[in-house]
N, C-alpha and C positions, 0 to 999 in steps of 0.2 A: 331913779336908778340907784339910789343911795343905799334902799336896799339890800340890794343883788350885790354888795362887795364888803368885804373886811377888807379894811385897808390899812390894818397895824396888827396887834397880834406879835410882832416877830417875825412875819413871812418877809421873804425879799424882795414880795411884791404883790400888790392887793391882789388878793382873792376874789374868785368870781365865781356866784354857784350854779353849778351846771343844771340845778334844775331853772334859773334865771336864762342862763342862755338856751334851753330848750324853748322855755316858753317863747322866747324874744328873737330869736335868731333865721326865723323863717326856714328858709329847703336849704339853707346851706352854713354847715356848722365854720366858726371861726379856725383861720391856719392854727393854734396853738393846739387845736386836739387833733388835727389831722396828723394821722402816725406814720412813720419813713414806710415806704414799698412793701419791705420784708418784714412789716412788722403787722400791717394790716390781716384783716380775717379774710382767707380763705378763701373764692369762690368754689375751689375745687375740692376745700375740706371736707373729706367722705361723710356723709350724713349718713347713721343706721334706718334702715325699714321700718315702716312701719309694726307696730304689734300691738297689744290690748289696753297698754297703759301708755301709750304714742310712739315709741321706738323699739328697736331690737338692733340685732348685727354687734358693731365693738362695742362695748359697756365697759365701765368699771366691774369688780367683782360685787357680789351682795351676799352678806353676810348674817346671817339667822343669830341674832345675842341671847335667844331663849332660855339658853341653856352656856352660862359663860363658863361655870368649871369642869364644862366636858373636855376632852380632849380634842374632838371633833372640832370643835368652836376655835379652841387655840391654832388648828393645825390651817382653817379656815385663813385664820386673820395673819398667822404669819406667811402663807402663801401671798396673799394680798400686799402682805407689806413689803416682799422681796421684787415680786414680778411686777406691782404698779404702782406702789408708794400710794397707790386711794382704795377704797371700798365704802359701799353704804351698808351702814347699821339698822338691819329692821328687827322688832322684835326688843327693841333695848331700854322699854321699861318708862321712857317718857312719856306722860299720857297725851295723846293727842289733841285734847281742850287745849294743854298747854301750849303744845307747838302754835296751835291757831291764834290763842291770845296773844302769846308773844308779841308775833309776827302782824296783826292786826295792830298790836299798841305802835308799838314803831315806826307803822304807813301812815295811823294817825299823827304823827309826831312828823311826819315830811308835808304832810297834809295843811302843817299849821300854817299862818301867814307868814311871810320872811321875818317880820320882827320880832317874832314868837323863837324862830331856829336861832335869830344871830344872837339873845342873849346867851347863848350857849358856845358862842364862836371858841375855836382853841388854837392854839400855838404851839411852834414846832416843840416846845419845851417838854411838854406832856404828850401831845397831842390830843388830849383830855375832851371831848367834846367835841359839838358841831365842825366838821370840815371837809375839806375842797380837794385835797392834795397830799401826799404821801412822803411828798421827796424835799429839799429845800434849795435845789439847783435851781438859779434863775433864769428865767428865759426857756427852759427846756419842755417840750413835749408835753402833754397836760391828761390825763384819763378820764372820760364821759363817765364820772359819780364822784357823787358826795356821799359821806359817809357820818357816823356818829363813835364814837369810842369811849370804852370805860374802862375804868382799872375796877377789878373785882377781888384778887388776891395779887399778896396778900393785905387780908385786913385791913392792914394798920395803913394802905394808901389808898383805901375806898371811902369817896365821898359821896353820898347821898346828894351832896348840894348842886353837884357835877348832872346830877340826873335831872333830867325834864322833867315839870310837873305838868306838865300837857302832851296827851291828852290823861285823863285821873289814873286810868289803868295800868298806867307803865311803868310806873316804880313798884307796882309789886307781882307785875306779872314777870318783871325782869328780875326780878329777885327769888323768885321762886325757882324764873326758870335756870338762874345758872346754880343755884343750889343742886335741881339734879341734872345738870349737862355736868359739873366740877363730879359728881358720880360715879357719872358713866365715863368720864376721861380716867378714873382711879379704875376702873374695872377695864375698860381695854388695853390701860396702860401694863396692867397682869396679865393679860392676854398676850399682848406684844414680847413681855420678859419671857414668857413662857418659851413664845417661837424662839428664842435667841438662847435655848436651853439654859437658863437663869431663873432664880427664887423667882415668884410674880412679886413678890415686892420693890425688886431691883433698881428698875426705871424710876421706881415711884421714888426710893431713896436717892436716887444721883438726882433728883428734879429738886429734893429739900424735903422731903417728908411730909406727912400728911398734915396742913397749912401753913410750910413753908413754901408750895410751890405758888407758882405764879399762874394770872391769868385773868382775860380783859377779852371783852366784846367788841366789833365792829358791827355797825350794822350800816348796812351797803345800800343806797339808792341808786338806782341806774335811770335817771329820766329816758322818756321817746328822746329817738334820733331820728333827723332825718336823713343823713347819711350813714347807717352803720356800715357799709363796707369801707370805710376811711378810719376807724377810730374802736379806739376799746374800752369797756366799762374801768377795767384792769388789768394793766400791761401785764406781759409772762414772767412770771416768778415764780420762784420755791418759796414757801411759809418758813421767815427765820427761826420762828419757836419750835416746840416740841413737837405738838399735834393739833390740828384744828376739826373741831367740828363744825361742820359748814350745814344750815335749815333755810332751803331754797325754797324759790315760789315751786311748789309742785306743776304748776300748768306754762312755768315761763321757764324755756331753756335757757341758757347762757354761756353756763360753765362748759370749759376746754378743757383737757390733759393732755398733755404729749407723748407721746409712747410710739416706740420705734421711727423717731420723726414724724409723725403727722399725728395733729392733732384732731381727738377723738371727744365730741360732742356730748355731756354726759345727760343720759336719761335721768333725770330726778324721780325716786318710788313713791308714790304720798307717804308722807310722814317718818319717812328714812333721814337720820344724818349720814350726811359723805363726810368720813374722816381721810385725814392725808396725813401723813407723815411730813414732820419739818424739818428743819437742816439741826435743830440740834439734839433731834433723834438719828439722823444718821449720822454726827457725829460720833454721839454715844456707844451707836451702836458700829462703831469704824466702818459703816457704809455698808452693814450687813442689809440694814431696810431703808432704801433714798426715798428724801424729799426728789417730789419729782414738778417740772414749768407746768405751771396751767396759767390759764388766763381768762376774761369773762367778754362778752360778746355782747351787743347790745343792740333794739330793738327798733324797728318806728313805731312798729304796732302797738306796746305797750311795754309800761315802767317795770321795773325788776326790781325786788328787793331782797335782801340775802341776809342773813343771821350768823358771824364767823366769829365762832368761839376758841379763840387759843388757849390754851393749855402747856404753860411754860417752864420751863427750870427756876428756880429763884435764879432774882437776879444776878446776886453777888458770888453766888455757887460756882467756880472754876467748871467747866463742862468740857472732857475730854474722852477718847475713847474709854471703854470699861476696862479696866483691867483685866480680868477674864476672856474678853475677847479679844485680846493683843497677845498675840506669839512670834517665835522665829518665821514661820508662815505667814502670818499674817501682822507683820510692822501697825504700830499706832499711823493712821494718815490723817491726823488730826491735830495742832497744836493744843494746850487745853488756852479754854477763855472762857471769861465770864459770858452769859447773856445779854449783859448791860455793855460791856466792850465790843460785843459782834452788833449789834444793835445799832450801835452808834454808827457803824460805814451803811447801812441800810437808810437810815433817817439823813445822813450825808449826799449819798449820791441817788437813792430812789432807787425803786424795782430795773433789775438788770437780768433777768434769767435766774440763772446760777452760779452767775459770776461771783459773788459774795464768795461761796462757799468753795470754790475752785480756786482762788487767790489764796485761802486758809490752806489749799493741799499743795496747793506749789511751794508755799512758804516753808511748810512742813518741809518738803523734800531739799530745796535749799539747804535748809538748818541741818537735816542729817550727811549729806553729799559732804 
């Protein structure tokens, strides 16, 4: 069993990988991952219709990048970011060898034996590598997946040595690929400025400019459950960074969004990323385009893996509404803060909805009252 746990690290408390307790735990998953009532998935969560590529009915928006300095395109991606804070990007230029590599190297890499994953074990300090758990409350609630994390900008806190040399493919399929995902987050990030009638450079400038902003990988395992109607890959939250690009299994649904109260199922398009908007784009943008709760759903059938590319402000960067978008109409509802300071109540108390980012508008409104 010695395996299946870190038991130092920094955590509060040994770590267990949930792909160990899939294998080991029979038809009945341990109380720590089983989640309060109101927090569990859904029976009665609307699923869409079937259609040619597996669903239809509520979708996210889908968003054609063929053509990014049309006006068309812009007017596209800012409706999506007002009305559902997500959209999938088809058409945006990543070749799809690479999406498959990616995402092939990575499963090889969950694939290895346990003692292969734990030299890579990580700590709440960075969160830098192999792990279990998000949040560093003791005793609390636990989410069915393990994940993998890297710092990729900027530069100067990216370590190669941080990266898996197993399986061979992965350091440079991974390298390549966030070369152009860091891209295409510079091009919708002009897109986004644009909806918010701003230069397209805008966003890209409040973020740090081109390689000062920030930005880091997760990559998501979801072992079989055997009970997924008790428990979730990943509890409901808003994304605290800017923007994430998210490259799902195309054939394994998972992902939730919440919209008008109930959460809506998202159809994955082959080879689409789902971008979402994160709390310190709605910041920026004083809540012109919200990060909106989604959460991930998990399987008995089979494992899930997910590719979640954030796309952040530098860290030390103060992050407050634009000034541009702040008038007598429309008050700043935002204190400014760094990244690194809003960060830290996230890695403190673990995924809460939007509580995070609802505590920053109350505060606001205190401090002006």
């Amino acid at each position: 069993m010695s395996s299946c746990f870190n038991g130092g690290a920094g955590w509060p408390e040994p770590v267990v990988r949930v792909q160990a307790v899939s294998d080991t735990c029979g038809e009945t998953i341990p109380e720590r991952y089983v989640k309060p009532p109101n927090e569990r998935p859904s029976t009665t969560t609307p699923q869409p219709a079937a259609s040619s590529h597996g669903i239809s009915g509520p979708n996210i928006p889908v968003v054609d990048m063929s053509m990014p300095d049309s006006e068309e395109t812009a007017r596209a991606v800012e409706a999506a970011c007002r009305e559902w804070g997500f959209f999938q990007a088809v058409n945006h230029g990543v070749r799809p060898e690479l999406l498959r590599r990616a995402r092939s190297s990575w499963r090889g890499f969950f694939r290895q034996p346990a003692e292969v994953r734990e030299r890579y074990a990580n700590s709440p300090t960075t969160y830098e590598g192999y792990g279990s758990r998000l949040g560093t409350a003791k005793g609390g609630h636990l989410d069915w997946g393990d994940y993998y994390f890297l710092h990729l900008l900027p530069s100067s806190i990216k370590s190669h040595d941080k990266w898996p040399d197993l399986p061979s493919t992965l350091r440079e399929a991974t390298e390549e690929y966030s070369e152009d995902v860091v891209k295409l987050c510079r091009t919708v990030s002009s897109l986004m400025s644009r909806g918010l009638g701003l230069d397209g450079g805008r966003l890209h400038e409040a973020f740090g400019g081109e390689g000062g902003e920030g930005a880091c990988l997760r990559v998501n395992f979801y072992p079989r459950c055997p009970q997924p109607d008790l428990t979730l890959g990943v509890a409901a939250h808003s994304d605290p960074g800017g923007m994430t690009m998210l490259l799902v299994d195309d054939h394994v649904r998972g992902l939730q969004v919440r919209k008008d109260g109930q959460w809506i199922t998202v159809d994955p398009v082959p080879d689409a990323f789902i971008v979402n908007i994160g709390d310190q784009i709605q910041v920026l943008s004083n809540a012109a385009y919200k990060s909106v709760e989604h959460r991930v759903t998990v399987s008995a059938a089979e494992e899930r893996l997910s590719l979640a590319f954030f796309y952040n402000p530098r860290s030390d960067v103060p992050v407050g509404p634009m000034p541009e978008l702040v008038g007598p109409e429309s008050p700043a509802m935002y204190p400014e803060m760094t990244f690194d300071e809003y960060r830290v109540h996230i890695r403190q108390r673990g995924l809460s909805g939007k509580a995070h980012l609802q505590s920053l508008q109350s505060f606001r409104s205190a401090a002006s009252s």
